[in-house]
C-alpha positions in Angstrom: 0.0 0.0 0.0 1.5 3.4 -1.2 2.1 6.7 0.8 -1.3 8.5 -0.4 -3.3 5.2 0.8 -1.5 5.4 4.4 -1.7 9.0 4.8 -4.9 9.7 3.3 -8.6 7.9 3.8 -8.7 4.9 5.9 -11.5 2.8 8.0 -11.1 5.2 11.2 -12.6 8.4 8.8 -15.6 6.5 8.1 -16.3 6.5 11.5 -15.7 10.0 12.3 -17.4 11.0 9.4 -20.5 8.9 11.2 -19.7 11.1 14.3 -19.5 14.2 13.3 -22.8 13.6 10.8 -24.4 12.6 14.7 -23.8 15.7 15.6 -24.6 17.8 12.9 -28.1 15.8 12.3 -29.0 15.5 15.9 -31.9 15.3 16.6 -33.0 13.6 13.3 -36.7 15.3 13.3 -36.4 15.1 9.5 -39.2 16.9 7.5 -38.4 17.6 3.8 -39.5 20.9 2.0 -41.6 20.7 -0.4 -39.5 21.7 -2.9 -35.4 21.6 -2.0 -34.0 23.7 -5.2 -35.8 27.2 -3.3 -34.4 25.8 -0.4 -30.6 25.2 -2.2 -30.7 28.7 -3.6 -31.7 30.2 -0.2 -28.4 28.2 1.0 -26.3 29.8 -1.0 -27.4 33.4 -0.7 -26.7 33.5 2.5 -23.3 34.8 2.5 -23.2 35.9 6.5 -20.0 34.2 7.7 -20.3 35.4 11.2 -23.2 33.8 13.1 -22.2 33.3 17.0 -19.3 32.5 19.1 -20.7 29.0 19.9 -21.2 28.1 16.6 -18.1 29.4 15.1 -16.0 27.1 17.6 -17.9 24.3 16.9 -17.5 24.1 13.6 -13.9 24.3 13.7 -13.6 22.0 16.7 -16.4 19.3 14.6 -13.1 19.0 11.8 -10.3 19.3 13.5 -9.7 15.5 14.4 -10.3 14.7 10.4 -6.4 14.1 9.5 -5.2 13.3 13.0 -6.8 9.7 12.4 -4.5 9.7 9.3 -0.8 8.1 9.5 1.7 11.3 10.1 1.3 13.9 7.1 4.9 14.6 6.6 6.5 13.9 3.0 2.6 12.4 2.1 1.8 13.0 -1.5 -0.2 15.8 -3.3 -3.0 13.0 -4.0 -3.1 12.1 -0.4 -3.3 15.9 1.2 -5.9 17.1 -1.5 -8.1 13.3 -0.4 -8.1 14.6 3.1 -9.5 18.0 2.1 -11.8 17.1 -0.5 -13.6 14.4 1.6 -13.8 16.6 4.4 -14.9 19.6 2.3 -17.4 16.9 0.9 -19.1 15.5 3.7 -19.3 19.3 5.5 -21.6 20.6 2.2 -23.3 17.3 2.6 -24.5 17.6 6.0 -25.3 21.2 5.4 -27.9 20.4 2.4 -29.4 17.6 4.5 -29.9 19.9 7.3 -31.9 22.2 4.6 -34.5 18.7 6.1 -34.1 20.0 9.9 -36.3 22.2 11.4 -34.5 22.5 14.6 -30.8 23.0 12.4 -30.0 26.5 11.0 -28.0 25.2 7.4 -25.4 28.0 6.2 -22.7 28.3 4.0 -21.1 30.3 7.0 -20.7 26.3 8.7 -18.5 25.2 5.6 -16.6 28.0 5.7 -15.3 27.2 9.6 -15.9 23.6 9.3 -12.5 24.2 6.1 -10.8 26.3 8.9 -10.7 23.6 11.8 -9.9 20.8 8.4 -7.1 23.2 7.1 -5.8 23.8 11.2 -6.2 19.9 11.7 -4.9 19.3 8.6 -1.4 21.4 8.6 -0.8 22.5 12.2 -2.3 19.6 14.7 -1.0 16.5 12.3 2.4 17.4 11.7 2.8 18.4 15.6 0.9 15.7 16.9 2.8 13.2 13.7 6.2 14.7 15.8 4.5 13.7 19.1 4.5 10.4 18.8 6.6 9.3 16.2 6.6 5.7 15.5 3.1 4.2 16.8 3.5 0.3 17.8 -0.1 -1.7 17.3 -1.1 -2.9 20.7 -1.4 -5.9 21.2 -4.7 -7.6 22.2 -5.1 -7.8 26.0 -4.4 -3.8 25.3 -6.9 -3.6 22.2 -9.5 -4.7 24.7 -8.5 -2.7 27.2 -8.5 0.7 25.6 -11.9 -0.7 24.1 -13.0 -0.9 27.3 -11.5 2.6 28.0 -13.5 3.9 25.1 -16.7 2.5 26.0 -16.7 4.3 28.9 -15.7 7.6 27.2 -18.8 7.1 24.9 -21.2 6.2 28.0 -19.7 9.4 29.7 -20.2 11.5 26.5 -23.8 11.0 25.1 -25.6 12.1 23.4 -22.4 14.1 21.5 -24.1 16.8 21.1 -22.1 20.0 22.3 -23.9 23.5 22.9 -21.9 26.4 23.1 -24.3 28.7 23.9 -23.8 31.1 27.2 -27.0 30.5 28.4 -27.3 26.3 28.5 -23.4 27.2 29.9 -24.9 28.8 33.0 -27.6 26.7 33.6 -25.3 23.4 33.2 -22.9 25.5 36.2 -26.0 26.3 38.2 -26.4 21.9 38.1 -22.8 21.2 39.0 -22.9 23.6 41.6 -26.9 22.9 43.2 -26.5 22.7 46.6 -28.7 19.6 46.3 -26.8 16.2 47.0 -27.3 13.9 44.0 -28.3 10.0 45.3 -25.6 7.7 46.6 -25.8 5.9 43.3 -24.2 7.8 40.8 -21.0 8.9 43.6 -20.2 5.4 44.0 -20.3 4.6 40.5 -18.2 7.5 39.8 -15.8 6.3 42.5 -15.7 2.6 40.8 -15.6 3.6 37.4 -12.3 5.3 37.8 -11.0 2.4 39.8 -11.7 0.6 36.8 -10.3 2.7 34.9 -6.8 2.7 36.4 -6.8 -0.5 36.4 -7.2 -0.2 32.4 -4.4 1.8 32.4 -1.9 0.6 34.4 -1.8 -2.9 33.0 -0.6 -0.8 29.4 1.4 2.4 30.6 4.0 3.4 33.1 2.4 4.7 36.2 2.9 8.1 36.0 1.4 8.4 32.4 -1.8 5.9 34.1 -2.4 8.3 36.3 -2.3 11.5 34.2 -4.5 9.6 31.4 -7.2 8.7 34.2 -7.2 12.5 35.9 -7.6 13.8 32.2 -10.2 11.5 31.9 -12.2 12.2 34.3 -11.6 16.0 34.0 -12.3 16.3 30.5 -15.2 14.4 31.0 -16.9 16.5 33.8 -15.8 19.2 31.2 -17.3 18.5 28.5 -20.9 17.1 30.4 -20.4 21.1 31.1 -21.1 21.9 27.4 -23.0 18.3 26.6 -27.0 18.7 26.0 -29.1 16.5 28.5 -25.8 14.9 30.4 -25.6 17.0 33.6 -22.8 16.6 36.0 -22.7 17.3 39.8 -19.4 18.4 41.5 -19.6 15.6 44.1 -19.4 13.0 41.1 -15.9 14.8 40.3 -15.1 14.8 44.1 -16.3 10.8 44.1 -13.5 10.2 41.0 -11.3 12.6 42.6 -11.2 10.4 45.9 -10.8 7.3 43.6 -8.2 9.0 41.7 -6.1 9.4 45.4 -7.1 5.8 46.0 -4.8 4.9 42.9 -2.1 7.0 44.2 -2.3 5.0 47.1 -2.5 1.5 46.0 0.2 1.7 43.2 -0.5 -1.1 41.0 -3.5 -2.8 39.0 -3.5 -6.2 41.3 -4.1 -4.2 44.6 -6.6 -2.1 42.9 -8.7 -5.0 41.5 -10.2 -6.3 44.4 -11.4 -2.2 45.4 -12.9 -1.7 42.2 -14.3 -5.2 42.0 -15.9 -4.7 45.5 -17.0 -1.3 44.5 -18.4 -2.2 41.5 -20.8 -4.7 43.1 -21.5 -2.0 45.5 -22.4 0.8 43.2 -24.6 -2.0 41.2 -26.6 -3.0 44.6 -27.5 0.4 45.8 -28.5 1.5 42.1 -30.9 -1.0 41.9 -32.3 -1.1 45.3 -32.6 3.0 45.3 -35.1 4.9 46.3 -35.0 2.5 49.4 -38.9 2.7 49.7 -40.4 -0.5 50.3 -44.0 -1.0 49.8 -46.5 -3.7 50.9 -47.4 -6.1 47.9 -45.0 -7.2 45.2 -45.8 -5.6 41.6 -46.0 -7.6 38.4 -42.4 -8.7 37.0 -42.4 -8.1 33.2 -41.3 -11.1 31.4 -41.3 -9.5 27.8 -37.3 -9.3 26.5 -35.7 -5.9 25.6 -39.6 -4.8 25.4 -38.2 -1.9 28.0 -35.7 -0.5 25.5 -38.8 0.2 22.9 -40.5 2.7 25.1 -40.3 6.0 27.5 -36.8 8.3 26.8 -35.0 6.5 24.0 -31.7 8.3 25.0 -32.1 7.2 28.5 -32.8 3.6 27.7 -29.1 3.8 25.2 -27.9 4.6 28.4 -28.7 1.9 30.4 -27.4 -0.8 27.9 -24.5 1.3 27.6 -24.2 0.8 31.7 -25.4 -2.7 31.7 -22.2 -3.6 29.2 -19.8 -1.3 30.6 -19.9 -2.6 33.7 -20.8 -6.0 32.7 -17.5 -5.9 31.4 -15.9 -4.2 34.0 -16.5 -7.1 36.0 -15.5 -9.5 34.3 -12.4 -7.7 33.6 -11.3 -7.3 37.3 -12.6 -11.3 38.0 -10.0 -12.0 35.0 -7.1 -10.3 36.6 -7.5 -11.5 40.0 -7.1 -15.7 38.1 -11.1 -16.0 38.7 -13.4 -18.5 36.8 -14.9 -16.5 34.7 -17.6 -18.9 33.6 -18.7 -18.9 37.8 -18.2 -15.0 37.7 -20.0 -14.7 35.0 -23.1 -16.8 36.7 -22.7 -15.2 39.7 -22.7 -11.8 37.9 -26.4 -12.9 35.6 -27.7 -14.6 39.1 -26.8 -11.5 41.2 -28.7 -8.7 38.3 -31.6 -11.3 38.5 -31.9 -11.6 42.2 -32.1 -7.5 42.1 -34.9 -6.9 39.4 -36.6 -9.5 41.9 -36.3 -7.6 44.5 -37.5 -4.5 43.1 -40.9 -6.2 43.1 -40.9 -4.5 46.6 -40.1 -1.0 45.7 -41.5 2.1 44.6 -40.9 3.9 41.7 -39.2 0.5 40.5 -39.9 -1.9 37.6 -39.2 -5.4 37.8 -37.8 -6.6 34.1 -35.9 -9.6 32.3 -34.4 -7.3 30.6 -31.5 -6.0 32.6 -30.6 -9.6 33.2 -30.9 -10.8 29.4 -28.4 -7.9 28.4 -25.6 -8.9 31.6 -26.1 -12.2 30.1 -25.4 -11.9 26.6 -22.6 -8.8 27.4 -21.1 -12.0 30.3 -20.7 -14.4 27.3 -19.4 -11.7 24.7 -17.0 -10.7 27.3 -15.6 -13.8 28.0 -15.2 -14.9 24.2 -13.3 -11.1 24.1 -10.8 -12.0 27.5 -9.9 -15.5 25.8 -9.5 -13.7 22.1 -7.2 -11.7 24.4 -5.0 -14.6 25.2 -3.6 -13.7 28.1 -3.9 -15.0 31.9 -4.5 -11.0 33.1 -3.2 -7.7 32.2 0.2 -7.0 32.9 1.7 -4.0 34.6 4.8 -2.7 33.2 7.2 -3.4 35.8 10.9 -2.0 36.6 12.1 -5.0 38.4 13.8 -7.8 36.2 11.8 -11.1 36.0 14.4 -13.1 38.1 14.5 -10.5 40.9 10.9 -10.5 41.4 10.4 -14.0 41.5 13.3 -14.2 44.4 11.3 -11.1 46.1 7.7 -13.1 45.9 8.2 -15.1 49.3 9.0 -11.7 51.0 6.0 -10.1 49.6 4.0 -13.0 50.9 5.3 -13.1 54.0 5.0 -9.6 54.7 1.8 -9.2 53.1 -0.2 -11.2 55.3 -0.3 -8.9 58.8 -1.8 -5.9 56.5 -4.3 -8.4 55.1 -5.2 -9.3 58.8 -6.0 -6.2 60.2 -7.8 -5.0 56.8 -10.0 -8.3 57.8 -10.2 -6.8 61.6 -11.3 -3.5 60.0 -14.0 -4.6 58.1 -15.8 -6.7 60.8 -15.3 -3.8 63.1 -17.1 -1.5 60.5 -19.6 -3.9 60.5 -20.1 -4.2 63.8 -19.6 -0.6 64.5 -22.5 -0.4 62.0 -25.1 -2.9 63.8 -24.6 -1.5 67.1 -24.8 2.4 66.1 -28.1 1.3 64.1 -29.0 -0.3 67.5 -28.2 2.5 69.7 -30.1 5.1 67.8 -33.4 3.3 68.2 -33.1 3.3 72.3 -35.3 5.9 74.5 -33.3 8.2 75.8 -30.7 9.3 73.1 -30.0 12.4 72.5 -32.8 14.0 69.3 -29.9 15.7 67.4 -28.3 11.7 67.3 -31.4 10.3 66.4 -32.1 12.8 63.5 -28.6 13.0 62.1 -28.8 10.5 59.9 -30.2 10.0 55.9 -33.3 6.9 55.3 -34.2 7.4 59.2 -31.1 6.2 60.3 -30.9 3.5 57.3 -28.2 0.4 57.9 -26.5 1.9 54.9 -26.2 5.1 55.5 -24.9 4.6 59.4 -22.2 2.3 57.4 -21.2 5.3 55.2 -21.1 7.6 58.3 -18.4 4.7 60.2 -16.4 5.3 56.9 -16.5 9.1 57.8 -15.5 8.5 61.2 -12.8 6.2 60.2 -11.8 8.7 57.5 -11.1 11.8 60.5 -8.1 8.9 61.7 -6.7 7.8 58.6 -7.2 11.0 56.6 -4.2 12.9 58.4 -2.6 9.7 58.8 -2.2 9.0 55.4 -1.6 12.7 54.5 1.4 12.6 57.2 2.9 9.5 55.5 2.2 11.3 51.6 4.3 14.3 52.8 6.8 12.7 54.1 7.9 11.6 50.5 8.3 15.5 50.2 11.5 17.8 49.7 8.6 19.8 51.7 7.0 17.6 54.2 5.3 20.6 56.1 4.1 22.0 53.1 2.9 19.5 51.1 0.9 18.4 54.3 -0.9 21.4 54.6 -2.6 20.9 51.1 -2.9 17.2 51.9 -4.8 17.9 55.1 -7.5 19.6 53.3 -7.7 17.1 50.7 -8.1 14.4 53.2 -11.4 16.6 54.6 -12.8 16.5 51.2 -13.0 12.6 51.3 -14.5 13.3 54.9 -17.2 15.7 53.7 -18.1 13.1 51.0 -18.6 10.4 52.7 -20.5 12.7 55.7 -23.0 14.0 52.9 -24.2 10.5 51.6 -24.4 9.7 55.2 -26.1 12.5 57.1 -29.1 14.9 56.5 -28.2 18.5 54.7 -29.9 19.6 57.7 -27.2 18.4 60.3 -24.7 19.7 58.1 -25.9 23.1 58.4 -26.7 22.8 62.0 -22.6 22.0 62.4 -21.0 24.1 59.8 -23.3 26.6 59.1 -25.9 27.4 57.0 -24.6 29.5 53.6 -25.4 33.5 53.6 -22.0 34.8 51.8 -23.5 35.7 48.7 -26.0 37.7 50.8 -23.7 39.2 53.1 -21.5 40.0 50.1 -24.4 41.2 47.8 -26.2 42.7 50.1 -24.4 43.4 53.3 -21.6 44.6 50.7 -19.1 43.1 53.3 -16.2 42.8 50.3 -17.3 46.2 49.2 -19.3 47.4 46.0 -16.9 45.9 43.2 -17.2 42.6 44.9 -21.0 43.0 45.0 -21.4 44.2 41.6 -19.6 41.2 40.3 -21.4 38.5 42.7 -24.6 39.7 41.1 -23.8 40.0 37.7 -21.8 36.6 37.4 -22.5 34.4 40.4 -25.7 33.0 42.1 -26.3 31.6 45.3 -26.9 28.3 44.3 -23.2 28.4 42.4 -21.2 30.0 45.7 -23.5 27.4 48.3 -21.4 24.6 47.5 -18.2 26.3 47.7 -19.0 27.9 51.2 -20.0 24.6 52.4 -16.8 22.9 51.6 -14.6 25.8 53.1 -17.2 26.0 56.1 -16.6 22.0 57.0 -12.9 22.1 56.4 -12.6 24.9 58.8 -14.1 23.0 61.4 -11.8 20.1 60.1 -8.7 20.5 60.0 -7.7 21.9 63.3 -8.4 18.3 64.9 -6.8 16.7 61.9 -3.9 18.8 62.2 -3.1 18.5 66.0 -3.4 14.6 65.3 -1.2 14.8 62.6 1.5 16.7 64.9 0.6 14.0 67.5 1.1 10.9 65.1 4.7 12.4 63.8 5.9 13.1 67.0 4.9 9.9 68.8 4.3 7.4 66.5 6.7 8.2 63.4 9.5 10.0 65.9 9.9 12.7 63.4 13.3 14.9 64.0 12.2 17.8 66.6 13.1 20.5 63.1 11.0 18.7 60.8 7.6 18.9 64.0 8.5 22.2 64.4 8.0 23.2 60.3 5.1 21.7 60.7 3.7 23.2 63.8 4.6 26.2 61.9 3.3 26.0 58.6 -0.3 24.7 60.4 -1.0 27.6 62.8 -1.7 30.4 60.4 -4.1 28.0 58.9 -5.3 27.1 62.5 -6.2 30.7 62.9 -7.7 30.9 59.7 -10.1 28.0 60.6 -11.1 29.5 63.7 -11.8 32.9 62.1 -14.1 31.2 59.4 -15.6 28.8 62.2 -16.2 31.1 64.8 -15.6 34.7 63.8 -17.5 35.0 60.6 -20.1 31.9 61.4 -23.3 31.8 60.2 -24.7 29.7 62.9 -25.6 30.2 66.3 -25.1 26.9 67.4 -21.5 26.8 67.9 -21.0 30.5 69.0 -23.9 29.8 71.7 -22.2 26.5 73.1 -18.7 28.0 73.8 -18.1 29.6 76.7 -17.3 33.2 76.2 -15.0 33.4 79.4 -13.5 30.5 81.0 -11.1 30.5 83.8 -7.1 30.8 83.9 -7.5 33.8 81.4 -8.8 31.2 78.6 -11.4 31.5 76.6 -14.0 28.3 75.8 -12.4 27.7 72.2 -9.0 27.7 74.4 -10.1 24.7 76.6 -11.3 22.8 73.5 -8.2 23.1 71.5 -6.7 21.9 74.3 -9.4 18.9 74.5 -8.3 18.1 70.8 -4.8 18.1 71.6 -5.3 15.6 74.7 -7.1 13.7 72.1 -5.0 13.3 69.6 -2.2 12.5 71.7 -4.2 9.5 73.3 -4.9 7.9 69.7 -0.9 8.5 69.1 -0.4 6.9 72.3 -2.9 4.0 70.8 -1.4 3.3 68.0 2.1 3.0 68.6 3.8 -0.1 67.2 6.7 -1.9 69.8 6.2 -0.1 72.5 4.7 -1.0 76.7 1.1 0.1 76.6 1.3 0.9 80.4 1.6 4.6 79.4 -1.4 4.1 76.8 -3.4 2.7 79.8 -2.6 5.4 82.3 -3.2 7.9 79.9 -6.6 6.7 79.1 -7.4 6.5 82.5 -6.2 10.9 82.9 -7.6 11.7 79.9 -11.3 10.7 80.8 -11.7 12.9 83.8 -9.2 15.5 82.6 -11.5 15.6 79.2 -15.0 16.2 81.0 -13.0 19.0 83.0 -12.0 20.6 79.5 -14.8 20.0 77.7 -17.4 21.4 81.0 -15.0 24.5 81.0 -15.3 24.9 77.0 -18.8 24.9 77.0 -21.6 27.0 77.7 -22.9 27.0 81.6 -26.0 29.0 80.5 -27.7 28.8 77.4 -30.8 31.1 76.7 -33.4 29.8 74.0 -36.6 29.1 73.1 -37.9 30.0 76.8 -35.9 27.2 78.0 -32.5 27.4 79.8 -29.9 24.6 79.9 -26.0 24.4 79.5 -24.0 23.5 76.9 -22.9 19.9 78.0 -27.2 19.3 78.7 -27.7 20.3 74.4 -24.7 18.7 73.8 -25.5 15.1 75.6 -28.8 15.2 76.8 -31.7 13.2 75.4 -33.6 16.7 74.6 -33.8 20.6 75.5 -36.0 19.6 78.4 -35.4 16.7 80.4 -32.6 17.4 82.4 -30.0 14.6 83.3 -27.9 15.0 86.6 -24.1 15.8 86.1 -23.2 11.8 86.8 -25.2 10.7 83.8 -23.7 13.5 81.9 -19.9 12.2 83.1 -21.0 8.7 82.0 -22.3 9.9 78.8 -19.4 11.6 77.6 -17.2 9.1 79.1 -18.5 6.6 76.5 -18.6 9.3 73.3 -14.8 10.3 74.4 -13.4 6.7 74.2 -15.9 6.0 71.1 -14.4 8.7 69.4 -10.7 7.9 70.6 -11.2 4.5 69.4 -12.4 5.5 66.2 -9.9 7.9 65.3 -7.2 4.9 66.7 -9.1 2.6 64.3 -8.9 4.9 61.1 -4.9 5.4 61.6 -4.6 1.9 61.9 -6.6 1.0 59.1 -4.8 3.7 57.3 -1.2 2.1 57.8 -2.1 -1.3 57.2 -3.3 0.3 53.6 0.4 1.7 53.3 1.3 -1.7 54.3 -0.2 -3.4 52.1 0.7 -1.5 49.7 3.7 -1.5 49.9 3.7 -5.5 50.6 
């Protein structure tokens, strides 16, 4: 085959050429005029070449990838260059006459016109550079044919329906949806969070890790990106916080066989709660509709191409993880068509749910194409490129399974203490006598699953700093890079706290959000501030940003005391290296408490801290110094080869010396609602009325103080048998 058939037309413009008529002819409500030469001559009168921005840039974006699916342009012939830029010049005019047949498309010369300038910039600027990119292109092979597949499959699930708008106003009101201070249903954040599991796990088998982890973030940036400017594909910012979160999970874990059995579990997760949402059980079973793919043929057409596009995707995504791990993948498979089944059952008992075959047909027959696809493959699993010879490693492989097994234990540990942490905090909330605020903090009325999200949360406030601590330490930096880490690590917190807990508690802790109206109206950041708040912003778009910086100012100063704690008693940090830190931490410390306390927009907190405590110390003095006694008992917890006399004795100081702190912190006297009670009554009595005497009140907190202290000992332990693992 000569130069012009290698650098010109090939298989790969045929399907451009079918996406880019997609988007031109979307959304095919064809009606033909009743007489198209009128029509034709109308067409080319028009000889406007300005029409908007939005268009303009999409037409020269809707060409530009038509010679980068061409072998590298240099030295190609004259035959070859003029086949690129006739076919393309071809196939715009084309779409513009049939669009003459649209009543919802706007045909103009004006489109050719731009769609030639992004074919001529593709053509002889992008090409050549991208040709000089990346030189010599080797075919993959097929384990990484399928995998990139896979890749794209996703991209194209992500992407519907393809159709781009420009236009400032569908702009705006796709921000006002990513920033809606609404929280979007568990569902969609946990398959956000597995999908990009899965999606490192693509990449690492085929790339070095570095370039893995920049394809995935561009991925999934890109993504939320273009959902921005994509018609009917909204995005919510906590979806890009879910794959952010998965993103750091794949820092952490390092390779594709650690990160298998995550995504595989979280896979299976995301599926279960998608198909048991909304959670709303009704009486009676409904009527189970036996007809096959009979759901596809009616309602939202686009909707039900998503769905199969789900189904296979993660169909496939299964079975992919299940085939690196050395599964069956005949038994996963079954397991996988048996499981999908077993859910459409159970949705007999739900509201707004229809039982269907359907969903379970499609897993099937995407299972057994699947499977044909891994053994076409022809490999065991996908392999990571690996640095270390093939002799080394295999002398190294007794090590790793000898070390490996004390992480693997205490990840077993950690689970059945989250489960049991679940059952008896979904026990405990149902008793007379706990406190309303308890009782009411929680999503589903206090739902199994979302107490076991809100243990994640309270594991996450251990092993967030810890694992930031042991991240920085990698630094030239450490101080600095752990006060970005820190805040990072109260992102995954907030996330996990808002698919746990009611919006409602949120705002009772944090605050509720009044900066745009203290800024627009107030004028608090003066007039240019204002002016530009309500000319460009809304209060819907600046609520979820407040929110975030709201909860991280009551985050991080516990997080970063513990995090001083942990490198000074359990990692034994050189004194210099604590004291950068300490240093680097308390303008932010100060910051928090200005945010918190200072400019708060609830009552709450400012009403439960004692103005003026003794010794000369304010109430937000004696609780800093609670959170410091804290954190230095779970250092004193966790510590690895050491007596744990001076753990015990500590524990036993810290209770009484914690009620002293935390009665001296709070409120003696609060004023409201015509009743009058203090601080430590709100705080750990049953309600604002009945009053408990001061030795219930010890008792109480005696129990929340070590709860908490085991928690947060339980999250840093779970955090380093992570690293451990790991690293194992």
């Amino acid at each position: 085959m000569g130069e012009a058939a290698t650098a010109g037309l090939n298989r790969w413009h045929l399907l451009l050429a079918l996406l880019i008529a997609y988007g031109s002819l979307y959304p095919f409500d064809f009606t033909p005029p009743d007489a198209w030469l009128p029509e034709l001559a109308h067409l080319l009168a028009d000889t406007r070449l300005w029409s908007s921005r939005g268009d303009v840039l999409g037409n020269v974006l809707l060409f530009l990838p038509w010679a980068l699916v061409s072998r590298p342009l240099a030295g190609a012939s004259a035959r070859a260059q003029w086949s690129l830029l006739l076919s393309g010049l071809a196939l715009a005019a084309g779409l513009q006459v049939l669009q003459i047949a649209l009543p919802s498309r706007d045909a103009a010369v004006s489109d050719i016109v731009w769609n030639m300038v992004g074919l001529l910039l593709g053509q002889f600027a992008l090409a050549p550079w991208v040709g000089r990119m990346v030189p010599n292109a080797v075919p993959p092979g097929r384990n990484a044919t399928l995998a990139w597949a896979m890749f794209g499959l996703w991209l194209a699930n992500q992407t519907m329906p393809y159709v781009p708008s420009l236009d400032a106003a569908q702009l705006r009101i796709a921000l006002k949806a990513f920033l809606a201070p609404a929280w979007p249903s568990a569902a969609p954040l946990l398959w956000a969070f597995a999908n990009v599991l899965v999606l490192g796990h693509l990449t690492l088998g085929h790339l070095s890790r570095r370039d893995a982890l920049m394809t995935v973030l561009a991925a999934l940036l890109g993504t939320a990106a273009a959902r921005l400017l994509l018609v009917d594909h909204p995005v919510h910012w906590l979806e890009l916080a879910a794959g952010a979160a998965a993103w750091v999970s794949l820092l952490c874990l390092r390779s594709a066989e650690r990160i298998a059995p995550l995504a595989l579990a979280a896979l299976l997760t995301a599926m279960t709660v998608a198909a048991l949402a909304p959670f709303d059980w009704r009486a009676h079973a409904a009527a189970f509709n036996w007809q096959p793919f009979a759901a596809y043929l009616h309602g939202n057409m686009l909707g039900n191409l998503r769905e199969l596009l789900d189904t296979v995707w993660y169909a496939a995504a299964v079975l992919w993880l299940a085939h690196a791990m050395n599964a069956r993948l005949a038994g996963v498979g079954a397991f996988l068509v048996a499981w999908v089944l077993a859910l459409e059952f159970t949705q007999l008992w739900i509201a707004q749910r229809s039982a269907d075959i359907t969903p379970v047909l499609t897993t099937l027959l995407a299972v057994l194409g699947m499977i044909r696809l891994l053994r076409w493959a022809g490999e065991s699993k996908p392999a990571p490129k690996d640095p270390i010879a093939a002799p080394v490693r295999a002398s190294l492989e007794g090590d790793v399974v000898a070390t490996s097994a004390a992480p693997l234990r205490a990840l077993g540990w950690a689970l059945a203490a989250w489960l049991a942490g679940t059952a008896a905090l979904a026990w405990l909330i149902r008793q007379p006598g706990v406190p309303y605020n308890l009782r009411e903090l929680f999503l589903g009325n206090g739902h199994p699953l979302a107490i076991a999200v809100f243990i994640l949360a309270g594991l996450s406030l251990g092993a967030g700093p810890r694992l930031a601590l042991a991240l920085a330490q990698s630094a030239p930096r450490p101080a600095l890079r752990l006060a970005w880490l820190l805040p990072v690590s109260g992102l995954l917190s907030l996330l996990l706290l808002a698919l746990s807990v009611t919006t409602e508690s949120l705002d009772d802790i944090a605050g509720s959000n009044n900066l745009y109206w203290w800024v627009t109206e107030g004028e608090t950041w003066g007039a240019a501030a204002a002016a530009f708040f309500r000319n460009t912003l809304t209060a819907q778009m600046v609520a979820p940003l407040e929110r975030t910086v709201r909860f991280l100012a009551l985050y991080l100063p516990p997080a970063a005391f513990l995090a001083v704690a942990l490198a000074a008693i359990e990692l034994r940090l050189p004194a210099r290296r604590i004291a950068a830190m300490t240093a680097v931490l308390l303008p932010l410390l100060w910051l928090c408490k200005a945010v918190a306390f200072d400019w708060s927009s609830t009552d709450n907190l400012n009403e439960l801290i004692a103005p003026d405590g003794r010794l000369g110390l304010g109430g937000g003095g004696y609780l800093y110094l609670l959170l410091a006694l804290g954190a230095v008992h779970i250092a004193l917890l966790v510590r690895r080869s050491a007596p744990r006399w001076p753990a015990l004795t500590y524990t036993a100081a810290a209770v009484p010396l914690s009620w002293w702190l935390l009665s001296h912190g709070l409120s003696a006297e609060i004023h409201k609602y015509g009743q009058v009670y203090s601080g430590v009554q709100f705080l750990l009595g049953p309600d604002r009325i009945e009053q408990l005497t001061e030795g219930a009140l010890q008792a109480r907190w005696a129990a929340l103080y070590l709860a908490l202290i085991a928690t947060g000992s339980a999250g840093v332990i779970l955090a380093r048998a992570l690293r451990a693992a790991r690293a194992s």
